[in-house]
C-alpha positions as CSV (number, residue, x, y, z in Angstrom):
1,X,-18.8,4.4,2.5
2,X,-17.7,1.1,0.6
3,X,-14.0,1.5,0.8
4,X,-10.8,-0.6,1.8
5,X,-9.6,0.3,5.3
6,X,-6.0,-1.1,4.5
7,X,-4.3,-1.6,1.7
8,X,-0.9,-3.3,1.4
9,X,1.0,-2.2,-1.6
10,X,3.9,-4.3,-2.4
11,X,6.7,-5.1,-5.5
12,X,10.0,-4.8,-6.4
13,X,11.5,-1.6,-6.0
14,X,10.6,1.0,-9.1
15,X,7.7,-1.4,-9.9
16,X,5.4,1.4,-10.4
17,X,3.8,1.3,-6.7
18,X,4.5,5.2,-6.4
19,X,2.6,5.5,-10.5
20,X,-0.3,3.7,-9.0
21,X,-0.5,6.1,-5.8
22,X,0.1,9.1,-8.1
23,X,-2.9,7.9,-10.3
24,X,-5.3,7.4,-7.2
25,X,-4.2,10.8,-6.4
26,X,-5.6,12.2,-9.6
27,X,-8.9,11.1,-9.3
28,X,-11.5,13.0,-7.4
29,X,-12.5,11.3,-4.1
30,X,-16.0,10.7,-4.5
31,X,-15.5,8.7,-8.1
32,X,-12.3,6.9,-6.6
33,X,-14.1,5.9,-3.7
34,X,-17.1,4.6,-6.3
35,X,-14.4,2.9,-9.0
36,X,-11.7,1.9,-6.7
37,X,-13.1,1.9,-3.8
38,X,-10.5,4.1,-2.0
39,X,-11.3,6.7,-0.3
40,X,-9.0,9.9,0.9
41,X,-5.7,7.8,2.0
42,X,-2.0,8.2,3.8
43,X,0.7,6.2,3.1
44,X,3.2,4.6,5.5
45,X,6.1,3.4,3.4
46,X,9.4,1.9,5.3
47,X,11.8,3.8,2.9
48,X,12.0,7.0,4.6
49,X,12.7,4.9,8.0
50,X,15.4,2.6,6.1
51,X,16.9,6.3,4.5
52,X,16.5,7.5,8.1
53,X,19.0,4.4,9.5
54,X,21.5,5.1,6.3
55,X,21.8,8.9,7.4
56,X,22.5,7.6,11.2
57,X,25.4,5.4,9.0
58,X,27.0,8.8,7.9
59,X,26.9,9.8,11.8
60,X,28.6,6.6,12.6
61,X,31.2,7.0,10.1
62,X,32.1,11.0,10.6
63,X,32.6,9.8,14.6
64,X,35.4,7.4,13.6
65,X,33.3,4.1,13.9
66,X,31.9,1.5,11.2
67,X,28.6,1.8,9.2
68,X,26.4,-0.6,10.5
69,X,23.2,-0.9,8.1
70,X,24.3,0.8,4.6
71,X,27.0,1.1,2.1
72,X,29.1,5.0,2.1
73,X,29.3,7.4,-0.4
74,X,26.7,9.8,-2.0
75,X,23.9,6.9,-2.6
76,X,23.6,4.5,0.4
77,X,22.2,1.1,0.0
78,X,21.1,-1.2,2.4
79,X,24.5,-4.0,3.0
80,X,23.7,-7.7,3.7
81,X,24.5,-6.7,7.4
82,X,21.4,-4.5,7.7
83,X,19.1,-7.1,6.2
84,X,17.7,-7.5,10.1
85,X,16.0,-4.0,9.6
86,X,13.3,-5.5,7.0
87,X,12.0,-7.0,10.2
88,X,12.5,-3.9,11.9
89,X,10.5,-2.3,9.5
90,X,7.8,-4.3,9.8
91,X,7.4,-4.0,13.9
92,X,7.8,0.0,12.6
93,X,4.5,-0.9,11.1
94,X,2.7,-2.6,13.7
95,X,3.5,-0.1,16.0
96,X,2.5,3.0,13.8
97,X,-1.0,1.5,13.0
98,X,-1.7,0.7,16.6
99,X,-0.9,4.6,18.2
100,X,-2.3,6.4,15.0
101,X,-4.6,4.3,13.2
102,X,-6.0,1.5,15.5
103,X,-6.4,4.6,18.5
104,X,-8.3,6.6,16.1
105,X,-11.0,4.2,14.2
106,X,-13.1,7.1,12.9
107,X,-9.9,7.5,10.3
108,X,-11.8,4.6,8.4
109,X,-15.3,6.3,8.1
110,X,-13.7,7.7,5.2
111,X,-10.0,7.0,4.7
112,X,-7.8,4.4,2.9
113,X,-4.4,3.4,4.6
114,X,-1.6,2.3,2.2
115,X,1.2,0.6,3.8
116,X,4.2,-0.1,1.0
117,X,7.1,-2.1,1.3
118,X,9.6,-4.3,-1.2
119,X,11.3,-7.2,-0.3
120,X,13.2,-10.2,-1.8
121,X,14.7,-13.7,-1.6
122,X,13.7,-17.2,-1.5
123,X,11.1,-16.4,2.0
124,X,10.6,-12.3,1.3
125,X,7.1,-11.8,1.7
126,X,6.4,-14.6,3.7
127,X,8.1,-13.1,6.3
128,X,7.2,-10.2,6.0
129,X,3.6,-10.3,5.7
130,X,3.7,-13.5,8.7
131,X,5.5,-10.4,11.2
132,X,2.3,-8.0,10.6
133,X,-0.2,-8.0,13.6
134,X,-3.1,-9.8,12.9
135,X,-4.7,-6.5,13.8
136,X,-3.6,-5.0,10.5
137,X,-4.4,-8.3,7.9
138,X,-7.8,-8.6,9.2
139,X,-8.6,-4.7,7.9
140,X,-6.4,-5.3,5.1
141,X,-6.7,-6.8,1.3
142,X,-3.1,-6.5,-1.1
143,X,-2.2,-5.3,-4.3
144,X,1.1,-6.7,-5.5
145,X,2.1,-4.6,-8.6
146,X,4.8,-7.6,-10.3
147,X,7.5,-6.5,-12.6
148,X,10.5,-8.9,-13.5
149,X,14.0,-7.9,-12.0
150,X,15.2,-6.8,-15.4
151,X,12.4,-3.9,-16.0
152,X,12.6,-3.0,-12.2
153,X,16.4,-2.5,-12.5
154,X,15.9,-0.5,-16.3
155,X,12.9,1.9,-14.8
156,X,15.4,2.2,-11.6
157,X,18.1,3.7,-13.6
158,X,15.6,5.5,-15.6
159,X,14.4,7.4,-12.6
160,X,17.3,8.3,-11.4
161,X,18.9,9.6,-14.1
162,X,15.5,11.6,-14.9
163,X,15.6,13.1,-11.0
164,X,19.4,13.9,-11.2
165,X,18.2,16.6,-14.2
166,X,16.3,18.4,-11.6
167,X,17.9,17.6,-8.5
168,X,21.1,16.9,-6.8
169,X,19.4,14.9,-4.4
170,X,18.0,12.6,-6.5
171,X,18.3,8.5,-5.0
172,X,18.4,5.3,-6.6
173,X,18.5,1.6,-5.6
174,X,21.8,0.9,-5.7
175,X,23.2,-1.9,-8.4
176,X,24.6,-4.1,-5.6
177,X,21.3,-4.1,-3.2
178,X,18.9,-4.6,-6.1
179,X,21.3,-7.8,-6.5
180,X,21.5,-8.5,-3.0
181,X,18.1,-8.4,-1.7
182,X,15.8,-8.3,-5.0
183,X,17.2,-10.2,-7.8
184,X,14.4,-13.0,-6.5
185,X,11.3,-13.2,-5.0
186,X,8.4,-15.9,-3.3
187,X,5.0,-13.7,-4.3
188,X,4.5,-16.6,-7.0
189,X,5.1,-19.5,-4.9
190,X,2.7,-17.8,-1.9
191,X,0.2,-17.3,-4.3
192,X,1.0,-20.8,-6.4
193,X,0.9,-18.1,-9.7
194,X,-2.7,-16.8,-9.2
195,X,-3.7,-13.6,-10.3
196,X,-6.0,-13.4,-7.5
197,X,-7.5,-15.0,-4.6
198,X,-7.2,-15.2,-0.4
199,X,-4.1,-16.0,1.6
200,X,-4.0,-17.1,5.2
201,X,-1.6,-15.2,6.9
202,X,-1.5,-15.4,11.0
203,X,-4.8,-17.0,10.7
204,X,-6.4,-14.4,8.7
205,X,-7.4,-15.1,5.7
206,X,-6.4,-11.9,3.5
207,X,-7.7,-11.6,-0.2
208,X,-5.1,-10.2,-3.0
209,X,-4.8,-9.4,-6.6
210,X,-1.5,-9.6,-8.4
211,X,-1.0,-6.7,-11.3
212,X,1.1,-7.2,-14.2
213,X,2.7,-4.1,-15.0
214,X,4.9,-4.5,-17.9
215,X,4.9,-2.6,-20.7
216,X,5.3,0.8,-18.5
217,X,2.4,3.1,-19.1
218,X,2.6,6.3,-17.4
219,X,-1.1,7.4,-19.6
220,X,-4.2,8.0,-17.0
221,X,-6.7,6.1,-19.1
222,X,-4.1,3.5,-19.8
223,X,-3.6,3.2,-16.2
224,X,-7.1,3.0,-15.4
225,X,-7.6,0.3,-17.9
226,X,-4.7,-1.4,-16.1
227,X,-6.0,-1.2,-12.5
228,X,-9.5,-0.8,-12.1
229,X,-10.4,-4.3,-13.1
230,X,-8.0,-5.5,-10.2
231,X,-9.4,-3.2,-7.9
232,X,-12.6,-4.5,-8.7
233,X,-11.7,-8.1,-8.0
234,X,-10.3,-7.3,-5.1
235,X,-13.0,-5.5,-3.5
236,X,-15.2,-8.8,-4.7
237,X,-12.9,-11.0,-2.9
238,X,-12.9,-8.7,0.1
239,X,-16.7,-9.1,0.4
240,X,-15.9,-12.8,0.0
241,X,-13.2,-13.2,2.9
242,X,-15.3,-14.5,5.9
């Protein structure tokens, strides 16, 4: 089966990352696996272990001592003081893919892994992307869906306020750590402003398409008119990578 083994999903927080998965999701697997080029996938995303560190925070604070990753309150945000657990994250990453993924190479016979982060300031995917195992580039090809900081802050209120209608549980970015950590970004210097090509990363040379994904369109046919030409591209340039 002509699929991608791993795909790195990145942008700014409320980009539309979790749009495009719901979209792939939609399609039935033997067409996405013939249009996209995707087959039956899982997702490892580093919120749920950043959430996981706030909700330790709370522990910290009802036991008398200081937070020591996230702000308080009833929507937690990562603080400048837990910046270190983006790296974190990413050695979360390397690990998971070598027990579950790595150990278990028949998952690729037919299966796409996605593996989603967001990260900002002047070296933010640079770092990032330069911590992953070389294990993981050389299976992998990125998609970075790229929104400006304005329309990922407008569709992160908009969210919010659309989950709080159905859910007290409902979770935002919060004002001051979309300020903090992703006013700014370096995906347009790594990539000197190309919509596509190949970065070398750890050696590896890794082959990428940037999406534009302003105006939002939630549409299904307006989606796939959106990201199917990428995905083509990038399965060209993954062909193309040795």
């Amino acid at each position: 089966m002509s699929i991608f083994q791993n795909l790195l999903l990145l942008g700014r927080p409320a980009s539309g990352k979790s749009e495009f998965i719901d979209f792939l999701k939609g399609v039935p697997t033997a067409e996405r696996a013939e249009k996209y080029h995707i087959g039956s996938f899982e997702e490892l995303d580093d919120f749920p272990w950043l959430w996981q560190k706030f909700m330790e925070d709370n522990l910290w604070e009802a036991a008398g001592h200081n937070r020591r990753y996230s702000s308080g309150g009833e929507n937690p945000g990562l603080k400048q003081e837990g910046a270190p657990l983006f790296d974190f994250c990413i050695e979360k990453f390397n690990v998971e893919y070598q027990q579950k993924y790595a150990a278990n190479p028949a998952f690729y016979n037919a299966n796409t892994l996605f593996i989603e982060f967001s990260r900002g300031g002047e070296v933010a995917y640079g770092r990032a992307l330069n911590r992953l195992s070389p294990e993981i580039l050389k299976q992998s090809a990125i998609v970075f869906i790229l929104v400006s900081y304005e329309e990922s802050c407008r569709r992160n209120d908009a969210r919010y306020n659309e989950k709080l209608q159905h859910s007290i549980l409902a979770h935002k970015v919060p004002d001051a750590t979309m300020k903090l950590f992703y006013r700014t970004h370096d995906w347009l210097e790594l990539t000197n402003g190309k919509s596509d090509g190949h970065l070398t990363i750890n050696d590896v040379r890794v082959p990428f398409v940037t999406v534009r994904n302003e105006p939002e369109v939630t549409d299904p046919v307006l989606l796939k008119q959106r990201y199917a030409p990428a995905l083509g591209k990038l399965w060209e340039l993954q062909n193309g990578r040795v």
